[in-house]
N, C-alpha and C positions, 0 to 999 in steps of 0.2 A: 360868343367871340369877345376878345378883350382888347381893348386899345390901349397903350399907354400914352400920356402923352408928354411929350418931350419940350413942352413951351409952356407957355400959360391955356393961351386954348389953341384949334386948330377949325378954319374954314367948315362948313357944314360939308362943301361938296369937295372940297380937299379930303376931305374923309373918308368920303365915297372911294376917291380918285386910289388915295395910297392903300385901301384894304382888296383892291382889288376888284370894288364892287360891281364896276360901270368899264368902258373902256376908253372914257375920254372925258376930259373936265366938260365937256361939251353935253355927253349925256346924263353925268350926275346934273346939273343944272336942269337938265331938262325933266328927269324923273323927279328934281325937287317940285320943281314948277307945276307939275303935273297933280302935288299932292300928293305920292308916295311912302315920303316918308316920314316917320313920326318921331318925334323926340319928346321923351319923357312921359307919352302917353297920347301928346297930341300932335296933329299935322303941323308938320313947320315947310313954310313956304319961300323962307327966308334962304339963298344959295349961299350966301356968306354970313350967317348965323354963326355966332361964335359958340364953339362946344368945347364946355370944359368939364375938369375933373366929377365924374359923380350922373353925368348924364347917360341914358339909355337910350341909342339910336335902333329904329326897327326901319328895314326896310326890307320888302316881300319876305323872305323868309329868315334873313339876318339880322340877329339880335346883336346889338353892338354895346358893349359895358365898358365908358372911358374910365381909366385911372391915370 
């Protein structure tokens, strides 16, 4: 899956929120927290971690490629 992104960068669980991943900024937050998901290869913990152009977000089975 490919994100484009439309700013400089976009929120970690904002990310979550608008691909649809999660059903509430409430739960991306919490699946971050949880240690779910990996950016770049490794766990990021951070909710509001800034992701920008060039990063690869995985979470359970979604592989997310920003441009």
């Amino acid at each position: 899956m490919k994100y484009e992104l439309k700013d400089e960068f976009i929120e970690l669980y904002k990310l979550l929120k608008v691909l649809d991943l999660v059903d509430s900024g409430a739960e991306a937050k919490m699946i971050i927290a949880d240690g779910h998901v990996e950016r770049n290869g490794s766990v990021e913990l951070r909710k509001r971690a800034k992701i920008v152009r060039g990063d690869v977000i995985e979470v359970a089975d979604a592989k997310i490629e920003v441009f």
